[in-house]
TORTOR-624792 format. One record per residue (C-alpha): residue number from 1; residue in one letter; x, y, z. Coordinates in steps of 0.001 Angstrom, whole numbers, padded with zeros to 6 digits. Layout:
REM residues N
<NUM, 'A', <X, Y, Z>>;
...
REM end
This chain:
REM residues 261
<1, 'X', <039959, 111176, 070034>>;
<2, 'X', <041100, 107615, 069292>>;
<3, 'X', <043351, 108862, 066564>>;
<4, 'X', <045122, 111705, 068900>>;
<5, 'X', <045679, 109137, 071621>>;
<6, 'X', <047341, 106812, 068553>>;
<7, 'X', <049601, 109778, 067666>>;
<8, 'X', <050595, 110402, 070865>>;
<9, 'X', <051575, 106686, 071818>>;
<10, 'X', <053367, 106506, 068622>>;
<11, 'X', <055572, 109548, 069287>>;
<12, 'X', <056415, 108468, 072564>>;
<13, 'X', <057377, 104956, 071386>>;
<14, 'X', <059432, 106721, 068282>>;
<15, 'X', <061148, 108696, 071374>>;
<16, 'X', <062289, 105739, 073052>>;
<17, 'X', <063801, 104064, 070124>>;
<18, 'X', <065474, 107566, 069022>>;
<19, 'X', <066745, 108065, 072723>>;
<20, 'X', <067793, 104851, 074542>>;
<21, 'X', <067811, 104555, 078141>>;
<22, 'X', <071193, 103575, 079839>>;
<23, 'X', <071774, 099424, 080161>>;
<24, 'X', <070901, 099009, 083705>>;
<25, 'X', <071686, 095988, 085572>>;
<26, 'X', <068570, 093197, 086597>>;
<27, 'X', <071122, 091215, 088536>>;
<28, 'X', <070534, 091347, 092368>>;
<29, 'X', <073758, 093506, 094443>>;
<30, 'X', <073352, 090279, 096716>>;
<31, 'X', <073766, 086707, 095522>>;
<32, 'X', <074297, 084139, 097952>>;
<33, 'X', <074367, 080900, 096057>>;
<34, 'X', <076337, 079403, 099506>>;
<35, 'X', <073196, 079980, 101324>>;
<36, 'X', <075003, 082005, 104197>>;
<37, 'X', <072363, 084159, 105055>>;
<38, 'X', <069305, 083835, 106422>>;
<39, 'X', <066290, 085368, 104799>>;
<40, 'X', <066196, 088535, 107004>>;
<41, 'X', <069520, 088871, 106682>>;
<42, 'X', <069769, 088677, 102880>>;
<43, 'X', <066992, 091521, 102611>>;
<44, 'X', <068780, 093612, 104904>>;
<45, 'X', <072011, 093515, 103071>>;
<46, 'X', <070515, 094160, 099766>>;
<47, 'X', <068737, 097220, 100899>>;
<48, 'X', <071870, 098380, 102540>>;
<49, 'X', <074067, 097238, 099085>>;
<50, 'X', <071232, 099082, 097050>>;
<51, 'X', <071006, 102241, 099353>>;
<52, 'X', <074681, 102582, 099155>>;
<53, 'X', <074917, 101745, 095310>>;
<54, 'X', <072408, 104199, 094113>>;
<55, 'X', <074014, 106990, 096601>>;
<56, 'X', <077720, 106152, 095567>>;
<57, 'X', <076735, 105815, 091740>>;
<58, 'X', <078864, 102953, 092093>>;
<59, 'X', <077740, 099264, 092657>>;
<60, 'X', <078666, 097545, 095514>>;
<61, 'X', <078135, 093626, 095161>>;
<62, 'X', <078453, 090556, 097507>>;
<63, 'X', <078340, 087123, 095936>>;
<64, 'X', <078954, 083932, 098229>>;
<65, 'X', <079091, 080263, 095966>>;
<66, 'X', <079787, 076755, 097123>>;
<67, 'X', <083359, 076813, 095411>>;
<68, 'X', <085375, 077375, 092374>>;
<69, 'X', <085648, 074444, 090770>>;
<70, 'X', <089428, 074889, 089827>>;
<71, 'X', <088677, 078365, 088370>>;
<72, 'X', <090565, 081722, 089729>>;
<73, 'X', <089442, 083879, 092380>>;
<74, 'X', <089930, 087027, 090428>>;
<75, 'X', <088768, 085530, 086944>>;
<76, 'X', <085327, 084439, 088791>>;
<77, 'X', <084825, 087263, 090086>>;
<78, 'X', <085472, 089955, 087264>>;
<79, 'X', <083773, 087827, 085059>>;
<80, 'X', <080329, 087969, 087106>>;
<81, 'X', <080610, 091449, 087455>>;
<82, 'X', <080990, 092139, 083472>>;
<83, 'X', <078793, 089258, 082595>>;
<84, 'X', <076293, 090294, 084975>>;
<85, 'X', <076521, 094125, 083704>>;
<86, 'X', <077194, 095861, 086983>>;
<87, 'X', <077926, 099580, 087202>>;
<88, 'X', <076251, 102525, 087176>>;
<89, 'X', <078169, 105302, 085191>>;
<90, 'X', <080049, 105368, 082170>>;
<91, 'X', <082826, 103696, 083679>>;
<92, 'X', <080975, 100624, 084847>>;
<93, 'X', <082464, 101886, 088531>>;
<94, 'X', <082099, 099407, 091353>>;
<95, 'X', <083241, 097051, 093939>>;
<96, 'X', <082230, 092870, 094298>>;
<97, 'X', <083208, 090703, 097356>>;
<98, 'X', <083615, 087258, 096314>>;
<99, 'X', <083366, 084163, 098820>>;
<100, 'X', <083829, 080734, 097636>>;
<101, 'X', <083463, 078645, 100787>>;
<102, 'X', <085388, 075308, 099811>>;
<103, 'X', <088518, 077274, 099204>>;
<104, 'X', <088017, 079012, 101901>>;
<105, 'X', <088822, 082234, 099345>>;
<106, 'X', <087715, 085418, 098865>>;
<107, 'X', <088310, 088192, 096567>>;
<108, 'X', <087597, 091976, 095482>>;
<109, 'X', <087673, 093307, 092332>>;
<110, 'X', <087256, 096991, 091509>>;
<111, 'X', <086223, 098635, 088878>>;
<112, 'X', <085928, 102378, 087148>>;
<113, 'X', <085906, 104735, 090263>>;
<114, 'X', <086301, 101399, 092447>>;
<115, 'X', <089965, 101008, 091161>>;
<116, 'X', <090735, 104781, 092100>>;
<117, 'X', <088845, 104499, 095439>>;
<118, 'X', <090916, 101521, 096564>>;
<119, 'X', <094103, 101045, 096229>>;
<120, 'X', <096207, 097685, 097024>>;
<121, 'X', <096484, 098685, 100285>>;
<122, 'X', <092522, 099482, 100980>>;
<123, 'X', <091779, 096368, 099339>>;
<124, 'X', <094332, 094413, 101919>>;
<125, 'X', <092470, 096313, 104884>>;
<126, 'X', <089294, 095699, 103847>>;
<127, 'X', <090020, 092108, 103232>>;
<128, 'X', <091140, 091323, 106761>>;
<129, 'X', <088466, 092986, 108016>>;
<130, 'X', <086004, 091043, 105937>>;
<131, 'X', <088331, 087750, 107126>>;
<132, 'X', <087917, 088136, 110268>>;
<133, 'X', <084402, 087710, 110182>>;
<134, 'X', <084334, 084895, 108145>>;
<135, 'X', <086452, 082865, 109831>>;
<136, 'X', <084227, 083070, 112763>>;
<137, 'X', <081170, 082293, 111068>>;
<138, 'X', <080130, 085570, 111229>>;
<139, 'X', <078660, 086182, 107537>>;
<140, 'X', <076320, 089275, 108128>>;
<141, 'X', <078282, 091008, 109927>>;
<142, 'X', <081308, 090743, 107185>>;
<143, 'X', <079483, 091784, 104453>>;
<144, 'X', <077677, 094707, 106141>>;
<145, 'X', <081285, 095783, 107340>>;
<146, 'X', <082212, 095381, 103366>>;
<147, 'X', <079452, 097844, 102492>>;
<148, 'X', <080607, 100336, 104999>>;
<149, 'X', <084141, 100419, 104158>>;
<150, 'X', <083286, 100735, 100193>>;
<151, 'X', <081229, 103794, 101316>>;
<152, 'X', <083796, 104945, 103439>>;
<153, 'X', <086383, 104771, 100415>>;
<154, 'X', <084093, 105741, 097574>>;
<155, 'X', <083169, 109139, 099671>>;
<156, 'X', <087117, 109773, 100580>>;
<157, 'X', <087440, 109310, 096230>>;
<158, 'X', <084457, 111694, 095340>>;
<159, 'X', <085404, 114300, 098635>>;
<160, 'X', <086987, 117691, 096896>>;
<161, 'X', <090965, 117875, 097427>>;
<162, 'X', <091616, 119820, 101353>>;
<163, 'X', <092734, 123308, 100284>>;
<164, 'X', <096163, 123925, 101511>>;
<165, 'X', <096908, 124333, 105008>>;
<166, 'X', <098433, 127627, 106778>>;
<167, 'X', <102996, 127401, 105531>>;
<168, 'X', <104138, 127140, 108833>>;
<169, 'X', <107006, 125196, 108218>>;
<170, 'X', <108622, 127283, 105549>>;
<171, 'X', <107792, 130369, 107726>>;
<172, 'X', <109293, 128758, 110914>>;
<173, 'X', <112412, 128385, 108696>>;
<174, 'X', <112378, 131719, 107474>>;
<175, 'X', <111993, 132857, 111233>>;
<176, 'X', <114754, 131337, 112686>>;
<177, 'X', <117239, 132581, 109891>>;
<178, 'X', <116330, 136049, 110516>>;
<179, 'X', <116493, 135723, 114212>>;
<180, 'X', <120267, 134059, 113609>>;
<181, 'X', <121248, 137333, 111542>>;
<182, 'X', <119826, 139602, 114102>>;
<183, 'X', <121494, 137582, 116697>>;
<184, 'X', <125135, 137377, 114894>>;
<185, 'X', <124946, 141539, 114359>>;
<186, 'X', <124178, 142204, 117974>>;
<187, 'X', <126830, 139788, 118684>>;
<188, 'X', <129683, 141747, 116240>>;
<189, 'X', <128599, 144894, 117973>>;
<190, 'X', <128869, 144489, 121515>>;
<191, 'X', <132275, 142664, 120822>>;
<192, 'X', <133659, 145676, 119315>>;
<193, 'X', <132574, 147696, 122057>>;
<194, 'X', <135192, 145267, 124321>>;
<195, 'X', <138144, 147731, 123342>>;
<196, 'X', <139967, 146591, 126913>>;
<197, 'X', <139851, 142490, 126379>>;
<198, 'X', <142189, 141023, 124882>>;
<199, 'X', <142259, 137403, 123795>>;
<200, 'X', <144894, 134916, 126156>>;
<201, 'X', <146097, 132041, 124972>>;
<202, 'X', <147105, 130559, 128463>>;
<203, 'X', <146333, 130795, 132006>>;
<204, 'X', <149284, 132191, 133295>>;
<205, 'X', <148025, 135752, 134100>>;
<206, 'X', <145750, 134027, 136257>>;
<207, 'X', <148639, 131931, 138620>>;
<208, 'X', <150713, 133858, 140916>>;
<209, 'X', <154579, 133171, 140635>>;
<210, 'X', <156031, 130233, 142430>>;
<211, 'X', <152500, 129363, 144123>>;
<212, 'X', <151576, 125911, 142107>>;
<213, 'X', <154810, 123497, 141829>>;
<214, 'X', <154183, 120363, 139408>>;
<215, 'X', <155816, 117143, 141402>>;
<216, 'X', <153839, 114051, 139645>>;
<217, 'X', <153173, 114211, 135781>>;
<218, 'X', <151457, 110722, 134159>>;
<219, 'X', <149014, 110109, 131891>>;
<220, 'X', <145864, 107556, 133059>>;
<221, 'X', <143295, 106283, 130633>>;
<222, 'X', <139667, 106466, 132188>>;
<223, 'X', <137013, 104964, 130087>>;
<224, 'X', <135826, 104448, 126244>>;
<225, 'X', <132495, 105326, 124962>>;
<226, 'X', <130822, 103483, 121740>>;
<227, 'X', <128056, 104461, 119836>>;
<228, 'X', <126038, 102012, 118148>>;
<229, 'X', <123431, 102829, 115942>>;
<230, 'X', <120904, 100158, 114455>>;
<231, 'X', <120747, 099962, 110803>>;
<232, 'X', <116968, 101396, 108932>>;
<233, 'X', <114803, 099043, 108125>>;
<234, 'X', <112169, 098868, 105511>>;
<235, 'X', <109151, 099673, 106266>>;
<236, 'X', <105961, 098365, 103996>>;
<237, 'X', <103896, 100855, 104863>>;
<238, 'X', <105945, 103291, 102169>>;
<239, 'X', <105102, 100646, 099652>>;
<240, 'X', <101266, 101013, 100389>>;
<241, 'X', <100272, 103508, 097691>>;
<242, 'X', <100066, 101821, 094473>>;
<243, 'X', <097542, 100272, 092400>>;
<244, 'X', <097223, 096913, 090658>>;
<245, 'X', <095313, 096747, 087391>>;
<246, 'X', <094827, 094038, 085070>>;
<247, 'X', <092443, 093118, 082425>>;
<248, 'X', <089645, 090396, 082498>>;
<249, 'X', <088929, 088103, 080034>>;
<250, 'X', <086018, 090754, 078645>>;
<251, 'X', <088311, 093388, 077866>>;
<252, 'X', <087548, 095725, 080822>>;
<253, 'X', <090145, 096890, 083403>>;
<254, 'X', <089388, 095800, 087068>>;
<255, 'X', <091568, 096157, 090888>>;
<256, 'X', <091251, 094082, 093629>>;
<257, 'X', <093183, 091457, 095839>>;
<258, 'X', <092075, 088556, 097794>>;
<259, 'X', <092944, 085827, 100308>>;
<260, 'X', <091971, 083041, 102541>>;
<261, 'X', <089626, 083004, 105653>>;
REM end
């Protein structure tokens, strides 16, 4: 019996060496080395970070810290999410909120299905959103409104595309031009049924002989009219769509934007 129960542990541990599980992060989805939460707090955001991570397949992290110490915004924060191993597919896919407090800084940076999900413009909502908060001392309630909007944009990512709606422009266009050609050939034929008009090129047939006599003749100028039109502006929303992506100092591609609070 002792020798079958050997066998069997050995077979299983041979399994585990020949298969590998997936790197999985031990790092916390909350770390608040700035002590901005309280302890009820903290827990409540990390079950809402981990609830939404493990749903999203996609890691959503907060991290506040005292300050930078003269490094970069983005450089801090993609290097704690790579040197921290965060993600949860292939693609190491998620989305980190840093918050240094001396600067007064923050910063997102995206990765894997987090670049896709949002673009420079989601990022820029997001983050004055998340500003708002913080500026008012409200620290819970900006990272819970963090985690909502990386849901939000991590669903609209994964949603399948909207099938195509009903061609009622085209068809409108179509309508009209058919209803113009029906219109012009009714048109021809009831004029050519008008054998006893003829076209006048004055009014005389109209005035009886000697009845209008023409004793005053000048020209008077009445008024001018001007039409001003106001010259098209730019407008930044059409610049909204694009993506920024650059490369961290491990070699993987991240997103992301930040800004002061």
């Amino acid at each position: 019996m002792k020798r079958t129960l050997s066998l069997i542990i050995l077979v299983l541990l041979c399994t585990a060496l020949v298969f590998p599980c997936g790197a999985v992060s031990t790092a916390p989805r909350f770390v608040d080395w700035a002590g901005l939460l309280s302890a009820g707090e903290a827990d409540s955001l990390l079950y809402r970070l981990d609830d939404l991570s493990e749903s999203q397949q996609a890691d959503i992290v907060v991290v506040t810290i005292p300050s930078l110490n003269g490094a970069w915004a983005q450089d801090y924060a993609d290097d704690f999410y790579d040197d921290n191993g965060y993600g949860l597919d292939s693609d190491n896919s998620g989305i980190l909120l840093l918050v240094a407090m001396a600067e007064g800084e923050y910063y997102i940076s995206t990765t894997g299905r987090g670049i896709s999900a949002l673009n420079d413009h989601a990022v820029s909502e997001i983050g004055s959103e998340v500003a708002s908060y913080l500026s008012s001392g409200r620290y819970a309630d900006a990272f819970i409104r963090f985690a909502d909007l990386c849901d939000y944009y991590l669903t609209a990512e994964a949603a399948p595309p909207v099938p195509q709606s009903f061609p009622w422009q085209h068809n409108l266009v179509i309508s009209l031009v058919i209803a113009l050609v029906l219109a012009l050939i009714v048109t021809v034929v009831m004029k050519g049924k008008l054998k006893s008009v003829h076209r006048a090129t004055t009014a005389a047939s109209y005035v009886n002989p000697g009845s209008m006599k023409l004793t005053v003749s000048r020209d008077m100028f009445l008024y001018s009219q001007v039409a001003r039109h106001p010259r098209p502006k730019d407008n930044p929303s059409n610049r909204s769509g694009g993506t920024s992506v650059h490369v961290s100092s491990s070699g993987v591609s991240h997103g992301g934007g930040g800004g002061h609070f």
